[in-house]
N, C-alpha and C positions, 0 to 999 in steps of 0.2 A: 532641532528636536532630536536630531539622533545621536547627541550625548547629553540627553538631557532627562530626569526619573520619569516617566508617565505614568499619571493616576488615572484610572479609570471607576466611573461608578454606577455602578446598574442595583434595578430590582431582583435580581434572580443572578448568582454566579452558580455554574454549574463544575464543581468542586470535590471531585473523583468521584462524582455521579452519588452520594451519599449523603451530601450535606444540599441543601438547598440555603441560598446566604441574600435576605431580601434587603436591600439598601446595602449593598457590599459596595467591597473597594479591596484594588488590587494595587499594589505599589510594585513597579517596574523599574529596574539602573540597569545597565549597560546590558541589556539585551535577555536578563536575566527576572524571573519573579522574586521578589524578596520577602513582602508579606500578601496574604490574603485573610480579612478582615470582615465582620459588618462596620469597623470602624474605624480610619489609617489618620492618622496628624500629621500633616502635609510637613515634610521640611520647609522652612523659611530660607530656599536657596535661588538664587537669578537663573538657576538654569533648571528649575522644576516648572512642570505642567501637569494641570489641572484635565481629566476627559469626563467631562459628565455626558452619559450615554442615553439619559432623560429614560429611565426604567424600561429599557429594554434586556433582550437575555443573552447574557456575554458567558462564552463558553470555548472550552476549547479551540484551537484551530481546525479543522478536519484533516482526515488523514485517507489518503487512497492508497489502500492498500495492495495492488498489482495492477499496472497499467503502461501505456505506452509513448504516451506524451511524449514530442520531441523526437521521439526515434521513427514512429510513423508520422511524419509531417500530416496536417489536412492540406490537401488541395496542392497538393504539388507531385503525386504519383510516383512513378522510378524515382524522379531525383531524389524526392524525400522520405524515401521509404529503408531505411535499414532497420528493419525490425527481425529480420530472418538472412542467415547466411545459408542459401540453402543448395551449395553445391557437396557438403560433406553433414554427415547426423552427427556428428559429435563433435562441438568446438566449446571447453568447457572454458577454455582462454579469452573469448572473448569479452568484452566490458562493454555494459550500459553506456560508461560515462564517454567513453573513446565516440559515441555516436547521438549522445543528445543533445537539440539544439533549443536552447531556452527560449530562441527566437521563435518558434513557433507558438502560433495564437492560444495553443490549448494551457498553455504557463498564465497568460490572462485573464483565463476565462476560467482558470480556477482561483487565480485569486478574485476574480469575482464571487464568486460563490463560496469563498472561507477558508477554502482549503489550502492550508498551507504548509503541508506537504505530500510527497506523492511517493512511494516507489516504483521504481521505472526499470524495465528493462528485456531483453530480448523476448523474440514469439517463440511461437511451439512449434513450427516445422522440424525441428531438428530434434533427436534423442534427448542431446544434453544441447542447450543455447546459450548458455552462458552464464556471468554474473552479472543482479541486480542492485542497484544502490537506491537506496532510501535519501530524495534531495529536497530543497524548502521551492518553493513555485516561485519567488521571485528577486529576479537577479540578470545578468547577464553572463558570466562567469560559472560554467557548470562548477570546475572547482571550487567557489566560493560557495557553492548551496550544496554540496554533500554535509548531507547529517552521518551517514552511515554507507560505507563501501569497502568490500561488497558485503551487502544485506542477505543476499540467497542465491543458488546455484539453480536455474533455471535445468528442469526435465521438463518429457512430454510425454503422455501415453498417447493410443486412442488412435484419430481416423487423421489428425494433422499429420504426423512423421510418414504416417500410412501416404496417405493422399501426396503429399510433397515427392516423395521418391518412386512412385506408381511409374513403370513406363523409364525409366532411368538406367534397369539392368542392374540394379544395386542393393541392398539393402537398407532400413527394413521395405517389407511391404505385407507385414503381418506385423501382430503383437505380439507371436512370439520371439520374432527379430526384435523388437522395439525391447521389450524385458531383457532378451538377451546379451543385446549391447550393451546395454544399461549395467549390468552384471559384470560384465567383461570388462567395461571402462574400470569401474569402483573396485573392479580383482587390482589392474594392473593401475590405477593410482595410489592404492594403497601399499602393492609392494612401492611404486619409487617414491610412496615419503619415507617408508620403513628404513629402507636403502641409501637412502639420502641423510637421514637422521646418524644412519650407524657411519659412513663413513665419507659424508659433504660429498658425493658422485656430483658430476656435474647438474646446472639447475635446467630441466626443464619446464617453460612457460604450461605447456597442454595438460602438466601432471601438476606442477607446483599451484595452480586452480585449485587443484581438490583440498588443497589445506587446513582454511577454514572451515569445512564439508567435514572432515573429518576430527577436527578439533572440535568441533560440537558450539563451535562459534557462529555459524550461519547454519541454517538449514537449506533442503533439498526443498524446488518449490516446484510443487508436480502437477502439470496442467492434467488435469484429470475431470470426465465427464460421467461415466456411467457408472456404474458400478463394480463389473471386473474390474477397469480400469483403475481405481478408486484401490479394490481389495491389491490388486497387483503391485502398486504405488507402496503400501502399508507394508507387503510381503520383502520386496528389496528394501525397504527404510528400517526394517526388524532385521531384515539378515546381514547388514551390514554397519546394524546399532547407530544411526542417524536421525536426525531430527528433521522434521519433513512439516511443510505444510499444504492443504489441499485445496486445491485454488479451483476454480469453479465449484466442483464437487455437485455439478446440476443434477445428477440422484442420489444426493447424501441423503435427503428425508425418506431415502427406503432403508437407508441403513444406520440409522442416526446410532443407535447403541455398539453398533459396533466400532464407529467413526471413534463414540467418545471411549472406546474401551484402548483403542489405539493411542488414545492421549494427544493426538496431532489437532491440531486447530483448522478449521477449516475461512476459505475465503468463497464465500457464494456468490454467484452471477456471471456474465453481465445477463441479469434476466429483464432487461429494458430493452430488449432485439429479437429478433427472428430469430424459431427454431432452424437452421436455417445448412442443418445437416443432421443425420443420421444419431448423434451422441446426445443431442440435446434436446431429441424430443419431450423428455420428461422433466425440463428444466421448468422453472413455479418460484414466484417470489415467497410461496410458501414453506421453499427450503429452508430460507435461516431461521426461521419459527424452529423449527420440527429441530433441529440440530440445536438449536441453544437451549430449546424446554428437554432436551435429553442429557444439559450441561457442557456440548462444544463449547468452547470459543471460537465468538464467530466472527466477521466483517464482514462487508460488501462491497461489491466494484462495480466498477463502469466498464472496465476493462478496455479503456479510450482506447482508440476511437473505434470501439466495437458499438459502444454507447456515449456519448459527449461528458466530458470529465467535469461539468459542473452539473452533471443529473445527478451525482452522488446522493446528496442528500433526499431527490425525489425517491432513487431506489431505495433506500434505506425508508424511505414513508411508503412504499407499496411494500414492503417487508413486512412493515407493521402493520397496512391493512391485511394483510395476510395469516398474521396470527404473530409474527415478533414482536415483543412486547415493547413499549414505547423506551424505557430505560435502558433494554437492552439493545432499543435502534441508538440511541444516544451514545453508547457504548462502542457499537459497531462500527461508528465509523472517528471516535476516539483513544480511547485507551485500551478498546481492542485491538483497532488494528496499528497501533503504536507496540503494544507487545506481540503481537504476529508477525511484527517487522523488528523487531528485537530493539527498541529506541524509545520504552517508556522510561527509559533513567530520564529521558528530554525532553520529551513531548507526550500530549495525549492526555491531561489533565493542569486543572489548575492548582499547582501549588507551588511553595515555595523553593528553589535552585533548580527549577527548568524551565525550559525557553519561553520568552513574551511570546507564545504564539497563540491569539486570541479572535477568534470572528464576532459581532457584535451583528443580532439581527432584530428586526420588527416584530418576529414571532417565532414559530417551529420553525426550525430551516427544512423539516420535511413536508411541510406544507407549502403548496403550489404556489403559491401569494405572496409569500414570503420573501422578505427583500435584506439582501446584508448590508449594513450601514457601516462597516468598517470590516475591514481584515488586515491584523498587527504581528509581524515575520518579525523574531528576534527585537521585540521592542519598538520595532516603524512601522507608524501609520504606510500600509501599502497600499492600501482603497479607501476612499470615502465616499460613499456616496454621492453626496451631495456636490461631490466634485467630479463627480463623472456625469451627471447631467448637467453641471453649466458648459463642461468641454463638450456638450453634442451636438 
């Protein structure tokens, strides 16, 4: 099967969320979509197959847009915990991919749930944490599953960098230290790419980070909770002409017109957890409502394992009970958050010259009940269902 076309054929493709295609069909070769159809003419080749899906709703793969799979292991504590380097605030050098391991269960248990792909990558204790890459859920080989690296340059406002270095004799332990560094970093990597451009000075690893940050090729990805926090984030992404995106953003619904006046996109949640510090008291699945009826782009997280990475889709269905409108939960966690992570040339919708990445479910995957009967990574059947309950 895995050099072989697969058809797939359902009542419902959901086909950059505009077209609705009843008795559709989707032609797949080497990893790639080629057409999308209500009606494909099968090649007469030995090595084509046939997927009738018996009318159910086949649609994008999902997409989690900031989380920690792999780098927070569950259930195994220090040992499997590299999510925070938290002896220094500023390590803009470090890499997601240097520290995920695909061998943990949450790479599973999203391909149970559809998702097939995730961006992954350092916590918020620190000022700057590092770089995130955008990778597909199933594989063993992190190499082999980068779609995108690095995807965003991880900051932090708020009460994490605070809280982490309290008691340390260090810096920050305000937010005006936290802005500050933040400031001073982006002063002095900016001169040595300028410096480095003009006359190849030697390479620094801690400054040649900020590259793509400043090429406007990734953006800054700023864990941000309240509101200062939020405005402060906005204030250095303006004065240093960067592209940012707002990741929680748990009091954006107080500030929604100004979110969308900033032009930056925001990522809501994880609001499937306890208020469970001082910044989140105001966090409400009723955020992404209020921020995409004001025109944000929006997504939603789990923020794994703050919330378990195959809630995705539940969160995104309490979004919309909340007031998110159903097409734009459909959105949020598709071809939203495929272009919030800069990787809609590949994924995030169905059509033709990007990747077989398809989940196939029984119903709304935002609904409780709901069960996925396939999840397809680059053109491979990765889950069937029906082959995970005879294996139990």
């Amino acid at each position: 099967m895995e050099n072989a076309a697969i058809r797939s054929m359902s009542d419902k493709i959901c086909e950059r969320y505009h077209t609705d295609i009843f008795e559709g069909s989707i032609l797949i070769q080497d990893g790639k979509i080629l057409e999308v159809s209500p009606r494909i003419e099968l090649p007469q080749s030995a090595d084509c197959m046939k997927i009738d899906v018996n009318h159910h709703l086949v649609m994008p793969g999902l997409i989690e847009a900031h989380c920690h799979m792999g780098i927070t292991e569950e259930k195994k504590g220090q040992e499997g915990d590299d999510c925070n380097e938290t002896v220094h605030p500023v390590t803009p050098m470090l890499r997601a991919i240097d520290a995920i391991n695909t061998m943990d269960a949450a790479f599973a248990d999203a391909v149970r749930a559809g998702i097939t792909s995730a961006n992954i990558g350092p916590g918020s204790a620190n000022v700057v944490g590092g770089q995130f890459a955008v990778v597909k859920t199933s594989g063993r080989r992190i190499d082999d599953l980068i779609l995108r690296f690095p995807s965003a340059m991880k900051v932090a406002f708020g009460e994490n960098p605070k809280v982490n270095y309290a008691g340390m004799n260090t810096s920050p332990v305000t937010r005006m230290a936290i802005a500050g560094m933040l400031r001073e970093e982006l002063v002095n990597a900016r001169q040595y790419l300028e410096k480095r451009d003009q006359d190849n000075a030697d390479q620094n690893l801690h400054y040649e980070a900020w590259r793509p940050v400043f090429e406007k090729k990734i953006p800054l990805k700023a864990h941000v909770h309240r509101v200062d926090d939020i405005f402060t984030a906005i204030r250095i992404a303006k004065e240093f002409d960067l592209n940012m995106t707002l990741d929680h953003c748990s009091e954006g619904h107080l500030i929604a017109e100004e979110i969308l006046e900033s032009g930056f996109p925001a990522i809501v949640g994880p609001d499937l957890a306890t208020r469970n510090k001082i910044e989140v008291q105001n966090a409400a699945f009723k955020t992404a409502g209020i921020l995409a009826r004001a025109g944000v782009t929006v997504s939603v997280t789990t923020d794994h394992p703050v919330s378990l990475i195959e809630s995705l889709p539940l969160c995104v269905g309490l979004s919309v009970k909340h007031g998110l409108s159903m097409e734009d939960g459909f959105r949020a966690m598709t071809i939203n958050a495929a272009r919030i992570c800069g990787v809609s040339d590949r994924i995030g919708s169905i059509e033709p010259g990007k990747d077989a990445d398809i989940a196939v479910f029984d119903g709304n995957p935002m609904e409780v009940f709901t069960n996925t009967l396939m999840t397809i990574i680059d053109g491979k059947i990765v889950y069937r269902r029906e082959e995970a309950d005879q294996s139990l």
